[in-house]
N, C-alpha and C positions, 0 to 999 in steps of 0.2 A: 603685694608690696608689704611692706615689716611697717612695723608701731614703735613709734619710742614717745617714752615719760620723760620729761625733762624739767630740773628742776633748779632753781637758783635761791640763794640762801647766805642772809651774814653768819658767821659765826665767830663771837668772841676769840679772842688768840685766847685768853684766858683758861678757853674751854676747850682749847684744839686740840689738846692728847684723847679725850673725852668723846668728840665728836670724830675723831678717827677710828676710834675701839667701837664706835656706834655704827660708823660707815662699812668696818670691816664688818659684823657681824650682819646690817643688810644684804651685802654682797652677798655671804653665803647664802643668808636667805633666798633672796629672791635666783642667785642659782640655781641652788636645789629643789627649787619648785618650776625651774622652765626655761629662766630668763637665757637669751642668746648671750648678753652681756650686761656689763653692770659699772659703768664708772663714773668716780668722782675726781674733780680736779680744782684745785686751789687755785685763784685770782692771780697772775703775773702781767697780765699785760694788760690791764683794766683800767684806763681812764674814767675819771670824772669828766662828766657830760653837763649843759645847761641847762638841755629839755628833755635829754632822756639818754641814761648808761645802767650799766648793770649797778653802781653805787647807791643812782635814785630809786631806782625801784627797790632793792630793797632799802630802804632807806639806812645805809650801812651808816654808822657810828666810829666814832675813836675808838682804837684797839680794834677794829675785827677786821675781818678778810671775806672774800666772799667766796663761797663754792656755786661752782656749777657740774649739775650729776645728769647724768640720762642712762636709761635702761632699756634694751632694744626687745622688742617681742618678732613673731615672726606675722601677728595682723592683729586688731582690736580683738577677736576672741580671745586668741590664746593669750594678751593683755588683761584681759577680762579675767579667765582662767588662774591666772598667773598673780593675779591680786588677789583676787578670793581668797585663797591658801594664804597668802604672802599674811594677808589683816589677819587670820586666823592661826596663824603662827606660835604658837604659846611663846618663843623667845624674842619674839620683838613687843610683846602684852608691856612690861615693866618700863620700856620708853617712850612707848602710847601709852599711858596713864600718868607719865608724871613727863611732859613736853617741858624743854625749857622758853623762858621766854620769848628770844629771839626767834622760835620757829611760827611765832605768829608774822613774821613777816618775810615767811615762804613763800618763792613763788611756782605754780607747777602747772603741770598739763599733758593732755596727751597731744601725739601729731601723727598723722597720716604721713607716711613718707611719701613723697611725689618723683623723686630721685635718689638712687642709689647707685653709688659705685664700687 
């Protein structure tokens, strides 16, 4: 069965031309090191919740939107594999070194798929 990363994340509207030119340059990346697929997608049908929505978790804020991205592998090795390169990457160094604030309230993981269609 396949591995996918998934990730959920506010991002400023402020900063969304910024963090598009950033998502697009992931995609290559993680492409061209493996990945089966790679996508992000912007918040449209995202309610606020009272005990728990994708809003509270990340504790989104006025002005922002939230993304949700996942990236599929073909199992945790090649997940494995496929990160390794990815961190090491010299073209994503310059956006890991200087994170903006709001990615302290990322949230992420891996998952074992149990059903595929």
């Amino acid at each position: 069965m396949s591995y996918v990363d998934g990730f959920v994340l506010p991002v400023p509207k402020a900063e969304w031309e910024e963090y598009k030119k950033q998502a697009e340059l992931g995609a290559k990346v993680w492409m061209e090191h493996g990945a089966l697929s790679y996508v992000e997608a912007e918040a449209d049908d995202v309610p606020n919740g009272e005990v728990t929505s994708f809003p509270l978790a990340v504790e989104k804020e006025e002005g922002e939107t939230i993304v949700f991205s996942f990236v599929t592998y073909k199992s945790r090795e090649h997940r494995d594999e496929v990160m390794k390169k990815v961190m090491a990457d010299p073209r994503l160094q310059p956006g890991m070194q200087n994170m903006p604030p709001y990615m302290k309230r990322l949230i992420y993981g891996g998952f074992k798929v149990f059903l595929e269609r």
